[in-house]
N, C-alpha and C positions, 0 to 999 in steps of 0.2 A: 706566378712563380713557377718554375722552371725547374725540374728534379733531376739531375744524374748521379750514376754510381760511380764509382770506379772500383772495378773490382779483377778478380785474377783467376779464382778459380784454385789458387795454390799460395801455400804459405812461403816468404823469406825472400819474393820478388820485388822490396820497394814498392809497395801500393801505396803502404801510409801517405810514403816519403814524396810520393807523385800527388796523392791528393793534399796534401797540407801546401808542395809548392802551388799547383797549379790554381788552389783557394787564393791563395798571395799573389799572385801573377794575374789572376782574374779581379780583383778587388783593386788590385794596383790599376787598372786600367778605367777604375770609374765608376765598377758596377758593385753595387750592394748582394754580399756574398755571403750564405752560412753554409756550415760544415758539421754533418751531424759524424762521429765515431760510431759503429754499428759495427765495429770487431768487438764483441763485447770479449769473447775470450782472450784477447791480446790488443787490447786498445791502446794505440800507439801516437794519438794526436796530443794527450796533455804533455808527452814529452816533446814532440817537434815543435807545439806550439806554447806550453807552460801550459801549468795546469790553471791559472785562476780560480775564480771565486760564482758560484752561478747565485742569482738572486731571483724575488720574484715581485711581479709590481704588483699595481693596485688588485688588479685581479684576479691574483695568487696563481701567474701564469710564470713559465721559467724564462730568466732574460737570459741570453745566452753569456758564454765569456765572449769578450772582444780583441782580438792582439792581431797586428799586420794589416787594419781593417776587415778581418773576417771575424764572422761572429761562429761559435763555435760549441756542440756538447757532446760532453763523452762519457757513456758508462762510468767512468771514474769518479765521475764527480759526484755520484750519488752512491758512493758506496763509505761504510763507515771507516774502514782502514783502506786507504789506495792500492796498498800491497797488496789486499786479501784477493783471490779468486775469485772468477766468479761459475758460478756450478749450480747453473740453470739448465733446466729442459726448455724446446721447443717453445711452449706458450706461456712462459715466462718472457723469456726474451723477445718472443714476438707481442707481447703486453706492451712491454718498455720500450721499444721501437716504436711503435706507435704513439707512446706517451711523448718521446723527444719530438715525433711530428707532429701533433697535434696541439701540446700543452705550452710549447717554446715559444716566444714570442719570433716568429719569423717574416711579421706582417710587412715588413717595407725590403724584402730581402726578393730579388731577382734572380737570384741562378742559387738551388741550396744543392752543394755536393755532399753523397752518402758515400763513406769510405766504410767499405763491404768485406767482412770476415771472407776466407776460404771458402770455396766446396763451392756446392748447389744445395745447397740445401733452406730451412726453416726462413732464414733472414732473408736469403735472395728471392724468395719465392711470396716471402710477404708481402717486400718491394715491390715487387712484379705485381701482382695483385689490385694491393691496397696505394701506391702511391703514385700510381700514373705515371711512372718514368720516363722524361723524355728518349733518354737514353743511356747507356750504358761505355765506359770508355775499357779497355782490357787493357790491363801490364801484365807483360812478358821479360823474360830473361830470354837469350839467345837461344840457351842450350833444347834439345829436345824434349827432354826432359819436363821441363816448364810448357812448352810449348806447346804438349799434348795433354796437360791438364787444361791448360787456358783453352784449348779448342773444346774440350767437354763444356765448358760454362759458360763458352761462345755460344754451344749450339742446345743448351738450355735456354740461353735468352731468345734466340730465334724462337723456340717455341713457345714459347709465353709471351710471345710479340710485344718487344722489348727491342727498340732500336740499337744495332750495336754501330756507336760514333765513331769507332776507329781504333788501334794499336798502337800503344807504345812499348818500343822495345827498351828496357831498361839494362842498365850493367852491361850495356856494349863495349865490345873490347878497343883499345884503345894500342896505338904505338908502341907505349911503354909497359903495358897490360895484358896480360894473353891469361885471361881464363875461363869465361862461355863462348868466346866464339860472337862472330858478327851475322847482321842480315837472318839470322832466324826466324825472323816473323812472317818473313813473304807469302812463304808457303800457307802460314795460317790466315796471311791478311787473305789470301789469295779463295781460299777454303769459305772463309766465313764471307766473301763478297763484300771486303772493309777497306780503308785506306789505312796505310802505316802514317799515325800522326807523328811522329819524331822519334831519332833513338837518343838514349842520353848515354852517356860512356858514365864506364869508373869511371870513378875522381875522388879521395878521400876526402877532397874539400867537404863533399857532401853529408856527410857520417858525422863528420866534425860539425860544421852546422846543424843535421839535424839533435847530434848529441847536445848540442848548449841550447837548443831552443831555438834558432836561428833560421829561418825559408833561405835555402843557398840560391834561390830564386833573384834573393836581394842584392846578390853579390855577383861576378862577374864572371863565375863558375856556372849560373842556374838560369845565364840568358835562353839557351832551349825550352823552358819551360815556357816564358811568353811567346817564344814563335806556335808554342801547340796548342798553348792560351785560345791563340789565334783562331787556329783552325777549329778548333773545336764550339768558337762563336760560328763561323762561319757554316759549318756544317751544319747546328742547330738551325740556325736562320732561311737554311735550304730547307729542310725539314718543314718547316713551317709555313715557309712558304709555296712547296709542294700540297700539304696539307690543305691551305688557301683555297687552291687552283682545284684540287681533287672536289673540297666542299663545294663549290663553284659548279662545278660538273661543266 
């Protein structure tokens, strides 16, 4: 099994929304996909994806929820009221990260994406660490703004040598749309030595879907997210098979 993040480095840029489609766009293609929530402070996957129901089998191990063929868990579901906060330190929540990877039934699951709170901080560095990350994917907003928090957490992951996969620029502006600004990522694809894997534009389709539960993935607003699907198999695959050649000597 196979581990990436996707993460930002900054709060309000679509990460969820990127990782709940690109889990549906990657599962829609044939491959056995799970999706752990690791924003514990603003966990955003039981509404894109519903919240379900988590169980445990013979082994008193967690099954995850299942919707869109992704299997899926979120801080939320282990809390007694889903409204409540959650108002943990550090090794609390780095306890229960580790409980969602370890205790989950994730045994037939090939590619599991971790949708990664803000910062640099406790959760990203556990990752880093404890779970062997292939790699890391970065969403960015156009604006600078964004673009120079995500380049901090870009160049966090470099040093915790933690492969970074690639940029996606999200909330690109559009014809009809003029509010971050376009192409802002170069500079950082450029900085961190990454490829820009896709931009996605406004579109309120998207909002809309993720508000009812919906991957706009599905529909014919969220076909960018398979073409990055895409790439982001591919570039694993290089990885690996660099890796190959390198063991090889």
């Amino acid at each position: 099994m196979k581990i990436i993040g996707i993460s930002s480095g900054k709060g309000g840029v679509g990460k969820s929304t990127v990782a709940a489609n690109l889990a549906v766009a990657l599962a829609s293609k044939g491959l056995s996909i799970g999706l752990i929530d690791a924003d514990f402070y603003g966990p955003s996957i039981p509404i894109l994806l519903g919240m379900g129901e988590l169980q445990l089998n013979h082994e008193q191990r967690i099954i995850p929820c299942n919707r869109f063929g992704v299997k899926y868990v979120s801080i939320q579901f282990f809390l007694q009221n889903p409204d409540d906060p959650v108002i943990w330190r550090g090794p609390m929540i780095t306890k229960a990260l580790m409980q969602m990877l370890n205790d989950c039934v994730w045994d037939d699951v090939q590619l599991l994406i971790i949708d990664m709170p803000p910062g640099t901080g406790d959760i990203q560095l556990s990752l880093s660490q404890l779970a062997s990350l292939a790699g890391v994917v970065l969403v960015t907003t156009p604006q600078k703004l964004s673009v120079s928090d995500v380049a901090k957490a870009g160049r966090m992951f470099r040093k915790v040598n933690v492969p970074i996969l690639g940029i996606i620029e999200n909330m690109t502006d559009t014809p009809e749309i003029n509010l971050f600004g376009s192409d802002g990522s170069t500079s950082l694809a450029r900085d961190l030595d990454t490829e820009i894997l896709g931009a996605i534009p406004i579109n309120r389709e998207i909002a809309k879907n993720s508000d009812q539960g919906t991957p706009v993935c599905l529909t014919e607003h969220g076909k960018i997210f398979f073409t990055i699907a895409e790439k982001i198999l591919k570039t694993l695959e290089k990885a690996q098979t660099t890796e190959v050649e390198v063991s090889q000597g």
